[in-house]
C-alpha positions in Angstrom: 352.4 209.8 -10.1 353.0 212.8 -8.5 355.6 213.3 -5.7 352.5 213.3 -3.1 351.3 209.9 -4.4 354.3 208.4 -3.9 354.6 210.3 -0.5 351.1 208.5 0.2 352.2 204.9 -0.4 355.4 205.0 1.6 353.3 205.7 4.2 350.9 202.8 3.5 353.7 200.2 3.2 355.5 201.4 6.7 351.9 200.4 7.7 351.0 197.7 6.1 350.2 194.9 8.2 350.9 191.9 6.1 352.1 191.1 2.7 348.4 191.5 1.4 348.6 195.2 2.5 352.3 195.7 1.1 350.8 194.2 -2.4 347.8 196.5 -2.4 349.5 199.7 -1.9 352.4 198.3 -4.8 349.3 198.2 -7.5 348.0 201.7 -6.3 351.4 203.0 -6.9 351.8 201.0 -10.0 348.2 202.1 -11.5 349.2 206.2 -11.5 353.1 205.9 -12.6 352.4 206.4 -16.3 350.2 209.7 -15.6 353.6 211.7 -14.4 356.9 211.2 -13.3 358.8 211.7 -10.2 362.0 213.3 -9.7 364.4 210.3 -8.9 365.4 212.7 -5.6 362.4 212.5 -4.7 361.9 208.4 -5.1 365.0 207.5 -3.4 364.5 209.8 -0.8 361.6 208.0 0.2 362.6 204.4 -0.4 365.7 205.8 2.1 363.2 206.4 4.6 361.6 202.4 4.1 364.8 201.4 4.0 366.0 202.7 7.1 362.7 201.9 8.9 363.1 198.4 7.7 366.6 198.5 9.0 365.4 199.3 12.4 362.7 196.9 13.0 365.4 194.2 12.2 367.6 195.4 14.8 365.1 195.8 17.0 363.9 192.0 15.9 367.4 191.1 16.9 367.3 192.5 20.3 363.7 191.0 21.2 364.9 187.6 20.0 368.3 188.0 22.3 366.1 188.8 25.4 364.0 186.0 24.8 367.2 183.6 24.3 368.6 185.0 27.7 365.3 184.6 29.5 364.7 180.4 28.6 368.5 180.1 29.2 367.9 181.7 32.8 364.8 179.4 33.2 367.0 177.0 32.2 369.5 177.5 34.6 367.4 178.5 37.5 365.2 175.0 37.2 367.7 172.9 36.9 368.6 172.5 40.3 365.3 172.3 41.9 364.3 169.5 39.2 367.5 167.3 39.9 366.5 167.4 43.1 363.1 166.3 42.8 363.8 163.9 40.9 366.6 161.9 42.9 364.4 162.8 45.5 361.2 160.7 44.3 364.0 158.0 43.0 365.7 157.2 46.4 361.6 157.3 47.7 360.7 154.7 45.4 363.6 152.2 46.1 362.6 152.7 49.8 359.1 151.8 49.2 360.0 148.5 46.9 362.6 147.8 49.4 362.5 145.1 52.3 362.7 147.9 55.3 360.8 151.0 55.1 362.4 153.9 57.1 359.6 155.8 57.7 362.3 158.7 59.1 363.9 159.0 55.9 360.7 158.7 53.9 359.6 161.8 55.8 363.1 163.4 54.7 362.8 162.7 51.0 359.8 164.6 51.3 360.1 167.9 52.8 363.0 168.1 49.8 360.4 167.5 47.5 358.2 169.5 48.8 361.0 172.7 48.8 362.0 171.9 45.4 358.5 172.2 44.6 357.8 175.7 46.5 361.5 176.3 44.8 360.3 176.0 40.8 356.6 177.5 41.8 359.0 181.2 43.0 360.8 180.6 39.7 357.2 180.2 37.5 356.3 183.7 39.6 359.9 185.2 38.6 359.8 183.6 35.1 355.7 185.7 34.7 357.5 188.8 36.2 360.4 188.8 34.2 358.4 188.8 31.2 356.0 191.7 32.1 359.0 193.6 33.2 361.0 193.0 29.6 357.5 193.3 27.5 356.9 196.8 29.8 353.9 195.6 31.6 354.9 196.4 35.2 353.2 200.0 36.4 355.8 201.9 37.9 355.5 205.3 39.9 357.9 207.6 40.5 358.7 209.6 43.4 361.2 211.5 45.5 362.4 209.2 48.0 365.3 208.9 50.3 368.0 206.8 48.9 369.4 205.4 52.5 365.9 204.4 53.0 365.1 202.6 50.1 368.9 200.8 50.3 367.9 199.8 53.9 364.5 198.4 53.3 366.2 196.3 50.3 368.7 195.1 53.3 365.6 194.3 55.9 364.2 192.3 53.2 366.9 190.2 51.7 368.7 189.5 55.5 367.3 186.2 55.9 367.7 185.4 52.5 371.3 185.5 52.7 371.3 184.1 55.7 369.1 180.6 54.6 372.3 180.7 52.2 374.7 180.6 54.6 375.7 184.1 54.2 376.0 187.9 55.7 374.5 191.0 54.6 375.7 194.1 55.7 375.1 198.2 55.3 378.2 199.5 53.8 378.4 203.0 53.2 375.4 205.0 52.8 375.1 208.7 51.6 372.0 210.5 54.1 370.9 212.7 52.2 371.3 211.5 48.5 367.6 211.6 46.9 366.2 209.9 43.8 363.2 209.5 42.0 361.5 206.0 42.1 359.3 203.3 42.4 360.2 202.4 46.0 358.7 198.9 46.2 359.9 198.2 42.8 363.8 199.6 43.4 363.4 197.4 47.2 362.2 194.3 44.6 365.2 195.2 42.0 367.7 195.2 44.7 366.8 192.3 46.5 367.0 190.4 43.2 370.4 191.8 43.0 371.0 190.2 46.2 370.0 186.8 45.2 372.3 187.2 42.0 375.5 188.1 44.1 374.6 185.2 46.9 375.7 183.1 43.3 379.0 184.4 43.7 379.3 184.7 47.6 378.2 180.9 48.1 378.4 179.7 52.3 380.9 181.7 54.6 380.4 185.2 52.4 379.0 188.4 53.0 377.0 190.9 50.7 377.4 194.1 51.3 374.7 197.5 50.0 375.6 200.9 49.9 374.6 204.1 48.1 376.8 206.6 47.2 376.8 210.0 44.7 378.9 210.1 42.0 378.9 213.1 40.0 374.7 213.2 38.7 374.2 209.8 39.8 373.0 207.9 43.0 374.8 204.3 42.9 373.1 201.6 45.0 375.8 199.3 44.9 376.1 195.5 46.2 379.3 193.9 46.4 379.7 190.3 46.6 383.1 189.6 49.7 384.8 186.2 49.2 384.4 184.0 52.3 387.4 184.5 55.0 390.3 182.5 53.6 389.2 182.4 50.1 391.1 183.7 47.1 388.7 185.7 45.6 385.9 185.9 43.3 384.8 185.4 40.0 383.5 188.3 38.3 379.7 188.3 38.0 378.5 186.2 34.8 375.3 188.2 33.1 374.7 184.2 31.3 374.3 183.0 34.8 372.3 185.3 36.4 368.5 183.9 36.1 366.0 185.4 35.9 366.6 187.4 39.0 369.4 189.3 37.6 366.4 190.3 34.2 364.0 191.0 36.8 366.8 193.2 38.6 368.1 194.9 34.9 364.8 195.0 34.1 363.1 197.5 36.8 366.6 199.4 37.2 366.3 200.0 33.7 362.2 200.5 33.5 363.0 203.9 36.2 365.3 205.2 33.9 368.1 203.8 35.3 371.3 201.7 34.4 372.8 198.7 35.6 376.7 198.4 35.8 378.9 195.3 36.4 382.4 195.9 37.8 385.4 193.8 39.4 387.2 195.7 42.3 390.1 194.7 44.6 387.4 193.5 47.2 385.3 191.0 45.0 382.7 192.2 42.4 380.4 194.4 42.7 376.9 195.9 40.6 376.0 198.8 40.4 372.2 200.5 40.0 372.5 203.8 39.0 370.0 206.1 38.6 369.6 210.1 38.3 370.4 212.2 41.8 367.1 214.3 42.3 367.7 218.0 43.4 
């Protein structure tokens, strides 16, 4: 087997497709090795290459099957609440309805929860579709110059009542003018406001989130920070395991622009950090 042969089946069994394949292009090899030899620099040269091919699909194996344990975790986590509710909900209904006086009041009550926990694990079926296209690389992005104060702002116009159906503030914190990037706007808008709904986590009734967007060496840094509630202690550092899925959806469309997604603890409460290159 010449050292082209051999160069000729490595290639066929990085491609094979299944074991059949990896079995055919074994006997091809096997059928030439007695017509000439091959320098053993050559061989294990080659089998370095399989090897560290091999090595990399493994690892990349790993990191596939980490994503998908983070993202039923998330689903998890983000149902939970929405099913309990449901649930003693329909349970409190039905002792109603068995019971001697029907209060037609509270019926109605019992409802309209069930109803929003309803809308509430239909969003997270949407989030759960979106955060799978964005990991598996199935969301369309285009890029363009944009105006980074804008974008920051449109995130904040769209995420005010949010906070406030929570019980909390948002707020513009410091804002660079004239710092430009190069995204997706809709999609960064969509990225932040998830990032929004991940620090309300932290916040919880009384707090305040506050978005900003400042330069940092090559970088513009849309930043939210979570502020404790007046009176309060403090807060918790943000928890990746209990982000949901809007904290994947958020990673995952920072990441998908070319960007990076930073978690940090600061004096005033903690804060993330979407950072993505400055545009000239």
């Amino acid at each position: 087997m010449t050292g082209k042969g051999l160069t000729w089946t490595a290639a066929h069994l990085r491609s094979a497709a299944s074991p059949e394949d990896v079995r055919t292009a074994i006997a091809e090899a096997a059928g030439q090795l007695a017509e000439s030899a091959v320098p053993a620099a050559t061989a294990l040269s080659l089998l370095e290459e399989i090897a560290l091919d091999c090595a990399s699909l493994r690892a990349d194996l790993r990191a596939a099957t980490r994503v998908r344990e983070v993202l039923l975790a998330s689903v998890a986590h983000d149902l939970r609440n929405p099913l309990n509710t449901f649930a003693m909900s329909a349970g409190l209904l039905r002792d109603d309805l068995e019971g001697p006086d029907f209060d037609r009041t509270r019926a109605l009550s019992l409802l309209t929860r069930m109803d929003r926990a309803s809308t509430r694990m239909q969003a997270l079926i949407e989030d759960l579709l979106e955060a799978s296209r964005v990991e598996g690389g199935g969301v369309e992005i285009t890029r363009r110059p944009e105006q980074a104060a804008v974008v920051a702002r449109a995130a904040v116009a769209k995420a005010k009542q949010l906070c406030a159906d929570k019980g909390a503030s948002l707020e513009e914190g410091a804002i660079e003018e004239d710092a430009l990037v190069e995204v997706d706007k809709p999609r960064t808008v969509e990225a932040l406001v998830k990032l929004v709904t991940v620090a309300l986590r932290t916040t919880g009734d009384g707090g305040a989130i506050r978005v900003g967007v400042e330069r940092h060496d090559a970088d513009v840094l849309f930043t939210i920070r979570a502020i404790a509630p007046r009176g309060a202690t403090g807060l918790a550092p943000h928890d990746e395991s209990r982000g949901g899925l809007a904290f994947l959806i958020g990673r995952g469309l920072v990441a998908a622009q070319g960007g990076q997604l930073l978690s940090e603890s600061t004096q005033e409460g903690p804060r993330m950090v979407a950072a993505f290159p400055a545009k000239s």
